[in-house]
C-alpha positions in Angstrom: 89.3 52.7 95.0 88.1 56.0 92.9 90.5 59.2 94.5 89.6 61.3 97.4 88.9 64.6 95.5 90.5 67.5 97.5 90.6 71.3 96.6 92.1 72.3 93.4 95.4 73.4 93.4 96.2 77.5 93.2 92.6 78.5 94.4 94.2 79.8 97.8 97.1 82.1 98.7 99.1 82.7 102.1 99.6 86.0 102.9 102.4 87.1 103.9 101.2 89.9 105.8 98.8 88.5 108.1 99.3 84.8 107.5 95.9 84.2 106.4 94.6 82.1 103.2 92.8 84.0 100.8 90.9 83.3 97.9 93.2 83.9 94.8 90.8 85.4 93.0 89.1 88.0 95.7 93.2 89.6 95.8 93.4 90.0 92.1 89.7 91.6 92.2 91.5 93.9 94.8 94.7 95.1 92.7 96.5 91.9 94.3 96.0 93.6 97.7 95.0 91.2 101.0 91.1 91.9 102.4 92.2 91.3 105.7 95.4 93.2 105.8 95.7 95.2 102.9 99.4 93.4 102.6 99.7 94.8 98.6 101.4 91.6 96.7 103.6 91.7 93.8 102.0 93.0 90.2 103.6 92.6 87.0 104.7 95.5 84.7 101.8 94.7 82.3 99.2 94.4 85.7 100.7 97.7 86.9 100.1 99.7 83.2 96.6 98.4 83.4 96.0 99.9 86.7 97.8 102.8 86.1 97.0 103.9 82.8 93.6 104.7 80.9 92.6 101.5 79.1 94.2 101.2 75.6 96.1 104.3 76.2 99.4 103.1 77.0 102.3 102.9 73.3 105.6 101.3 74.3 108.8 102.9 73.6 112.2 101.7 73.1 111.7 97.6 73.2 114.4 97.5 70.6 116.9 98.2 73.1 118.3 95.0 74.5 120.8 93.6 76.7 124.0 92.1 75.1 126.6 90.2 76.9 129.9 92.4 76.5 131.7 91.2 79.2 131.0 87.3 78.1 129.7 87.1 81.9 129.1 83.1 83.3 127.8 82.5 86.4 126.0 79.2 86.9 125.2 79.7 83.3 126.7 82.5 80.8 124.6 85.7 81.4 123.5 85.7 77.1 121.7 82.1 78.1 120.1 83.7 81.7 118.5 86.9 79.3 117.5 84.2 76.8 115.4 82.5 79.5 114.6 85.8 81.7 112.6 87.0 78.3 110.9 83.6 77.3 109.7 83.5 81.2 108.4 86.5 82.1 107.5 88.0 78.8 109.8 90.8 78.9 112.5 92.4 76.9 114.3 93.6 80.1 113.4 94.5 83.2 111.9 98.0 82.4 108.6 98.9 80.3 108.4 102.5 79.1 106.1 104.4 76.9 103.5 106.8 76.6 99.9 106.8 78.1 97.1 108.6 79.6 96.5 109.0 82.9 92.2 110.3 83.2 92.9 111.7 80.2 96.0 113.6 80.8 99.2 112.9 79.0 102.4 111.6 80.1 105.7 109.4 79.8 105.4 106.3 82.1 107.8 103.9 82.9 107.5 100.6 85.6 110.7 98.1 86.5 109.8 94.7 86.9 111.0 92.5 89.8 110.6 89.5 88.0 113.2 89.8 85.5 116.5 89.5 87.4 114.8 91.3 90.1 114.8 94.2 88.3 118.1 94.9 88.3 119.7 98.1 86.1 121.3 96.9 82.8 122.6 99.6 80.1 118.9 98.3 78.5 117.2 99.1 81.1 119.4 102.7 81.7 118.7 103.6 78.2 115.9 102.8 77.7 114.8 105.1 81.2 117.2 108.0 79.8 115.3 108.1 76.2 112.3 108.1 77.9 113.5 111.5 80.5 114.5 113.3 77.1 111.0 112.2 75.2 109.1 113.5 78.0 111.7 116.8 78.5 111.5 117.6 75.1 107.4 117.0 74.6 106.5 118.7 78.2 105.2 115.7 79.3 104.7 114.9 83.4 106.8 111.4 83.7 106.0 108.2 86.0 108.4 106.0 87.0 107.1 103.3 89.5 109.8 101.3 90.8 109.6 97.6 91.6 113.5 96.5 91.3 115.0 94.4 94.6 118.4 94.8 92.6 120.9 97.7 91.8 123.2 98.1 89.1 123.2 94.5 87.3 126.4 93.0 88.1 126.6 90.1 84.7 127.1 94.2 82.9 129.8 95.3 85.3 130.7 99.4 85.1 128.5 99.5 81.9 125.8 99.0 84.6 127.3 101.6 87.2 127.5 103.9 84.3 123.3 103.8 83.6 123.1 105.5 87.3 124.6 108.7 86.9 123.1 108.7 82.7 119.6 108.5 83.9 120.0 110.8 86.7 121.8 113.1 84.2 119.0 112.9 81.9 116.6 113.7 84.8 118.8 116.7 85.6 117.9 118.1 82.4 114.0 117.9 83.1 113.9 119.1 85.9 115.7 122.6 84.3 112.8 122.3 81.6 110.2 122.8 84.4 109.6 118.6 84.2 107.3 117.2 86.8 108.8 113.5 88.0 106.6 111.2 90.0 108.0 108.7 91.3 106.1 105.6 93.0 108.5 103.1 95.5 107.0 99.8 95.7 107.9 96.4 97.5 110.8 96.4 97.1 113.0 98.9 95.8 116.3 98.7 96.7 120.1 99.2 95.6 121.1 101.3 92.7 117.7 101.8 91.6 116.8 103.4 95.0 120.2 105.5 95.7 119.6 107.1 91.6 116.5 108.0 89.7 113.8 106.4 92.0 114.4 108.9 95.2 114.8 111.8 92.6 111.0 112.5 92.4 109.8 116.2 92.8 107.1 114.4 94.4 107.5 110.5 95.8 105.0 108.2 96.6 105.5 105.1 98.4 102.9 101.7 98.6 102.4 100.8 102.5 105.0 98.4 104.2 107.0 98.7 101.2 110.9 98.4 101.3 112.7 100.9 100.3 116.8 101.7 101.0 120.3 100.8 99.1 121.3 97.4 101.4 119.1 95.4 102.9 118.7 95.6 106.9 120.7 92.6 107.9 123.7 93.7 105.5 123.5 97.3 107.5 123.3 95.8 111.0 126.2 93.6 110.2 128.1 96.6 109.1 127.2 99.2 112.1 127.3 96.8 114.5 123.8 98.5 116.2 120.4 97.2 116.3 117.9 98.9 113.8 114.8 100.4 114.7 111.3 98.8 114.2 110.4 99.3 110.8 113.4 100.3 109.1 113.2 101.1 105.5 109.6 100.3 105.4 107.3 103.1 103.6 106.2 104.1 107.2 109.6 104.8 108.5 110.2 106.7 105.7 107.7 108.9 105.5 108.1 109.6 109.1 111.9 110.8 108.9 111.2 112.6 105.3 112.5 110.5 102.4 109.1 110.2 100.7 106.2 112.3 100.5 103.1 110.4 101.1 101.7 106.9 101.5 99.7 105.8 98.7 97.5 102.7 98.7 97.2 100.7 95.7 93.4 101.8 94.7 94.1 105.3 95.0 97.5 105.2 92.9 96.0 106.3 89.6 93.5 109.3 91.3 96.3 110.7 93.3 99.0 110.9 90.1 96.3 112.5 88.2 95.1 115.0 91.4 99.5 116.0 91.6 99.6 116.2 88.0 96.5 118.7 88.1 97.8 120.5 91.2 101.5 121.6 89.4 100.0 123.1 86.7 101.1 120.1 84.1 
């Protein structure tokens, strides 16, 4: 008896936002972002330079740097094998991209952490390379991007060497911002520990996508700690913007026009 032929696998996705199926490719048409509820899904570092950037603009810096394994770290598997596999699987050195690119034709040092690789957690790589890319934009007068996608802090397999990447990369932004730097920075779903409480809420201006999570520990960790309830919609982009910790609320579409309108409006 020939097989009942059914719909092909992968052609639909559930969204988390408003539960509905949607047709995988009418969200990718859409900057990953649901037609119903404009729930804004999870976009690579590569999607995220293409969307960002001018086509063909964007000239990596700093790949070279890696992550070694000083402290001979093991969890389930030593942490030298987990960065093996973390790079064959996502394509990634680490979980930062930076580099240079245009943005409508202006200029400027861009940088986007990546989720997907350890969830984006803050090696020395990934500190470095960040800090080299504050002093290439410092010394060049160049307006820098960072857009932050990193559910992880300081990367614990790296111990203090990661704790230290914190306070050099905020160091390094220090010294921009003396030059006269502009620093943009964009919050996406999620940003959270290290990442958040350093260099991603140190923006002269910072944007934020909607309904995105944003804070150091997650909600139930600080509920278990204070003992209180939270309100609705802690540490979502809306919440923040309401008690001042970002700036604005910037949907996907309109990410690339409104980096290029605050570059244009501060004089960079």
């Amino acid at each position: 008896m020939p097989r009942k032929r059914g719909v092909p696998e992968g052609l639909w996705l559930k969204c988390p936002g408003c539960g509905g199926s949607i047709y995988k490719k009418e969200i990718q048409q859409r900057q990953n972002v649901c037609p119903k509820c404009e729930h804004h899904f999870y976009v690579s570092a590569s999607e995220r330079i293409e969307q960002v950037l001018d086509e063909g603009t964007f000239e990596p810096m700093n790949d070279q740097v890696r992550s070694v394994d000083p402290l001979q770290f093991a969890d389930r598997r030593p942490y030298s094998d987990r960065l093996v596999s973390e790079q064959k699987r996502t394509g990634l050195s680490d979980a930062v991209v930076t580099g240079t690119g245009m943005v409508r034709a202006r200029r400027v040092a861009f940088a986007v952490t990546d989720s997907a690789f350890i969830m984006g957690s803050m090696g020395s790589a990934v500190g470095e390379r960040l800090a080299r890319l504050v002093e290439h934009a410092t010394a060049h007068n160049l307006p820098l991007i960072i857009v932050s996608g990193s559910g992880g802090g300081a990367r614990m397999h790296e111990g203090i060497l990661s704790l230290m990447q914190m306070a050099k990369v905020t160091a390094a932004l220090a010294k921009y911002d003396e030059a006269g730097g502009l620093f943009i920075s964009v919050l996406t779903n999620p940003t959270m520990g290290g990442v958040a409480a350093s260099f991603a809420s140190l923006g002269d201006l910072v944007f934020a996508e909607p309904k995105a999570l944003i804070g150091f520990a997650g909600p139930r960790t600080i509920k278990a700690t204070i003992g209180i309830e939270l309100p609705p919609g802690f540490q979502t982009s809306e919440f923040l913007l309401e008690h001042g910790y970002i700036d604005r609320i910037v949907e996907r579409k309109n990410l690339k026009t409104e980096i290029a309108r605050a570059i244009d409006y501060c004089g960079k």
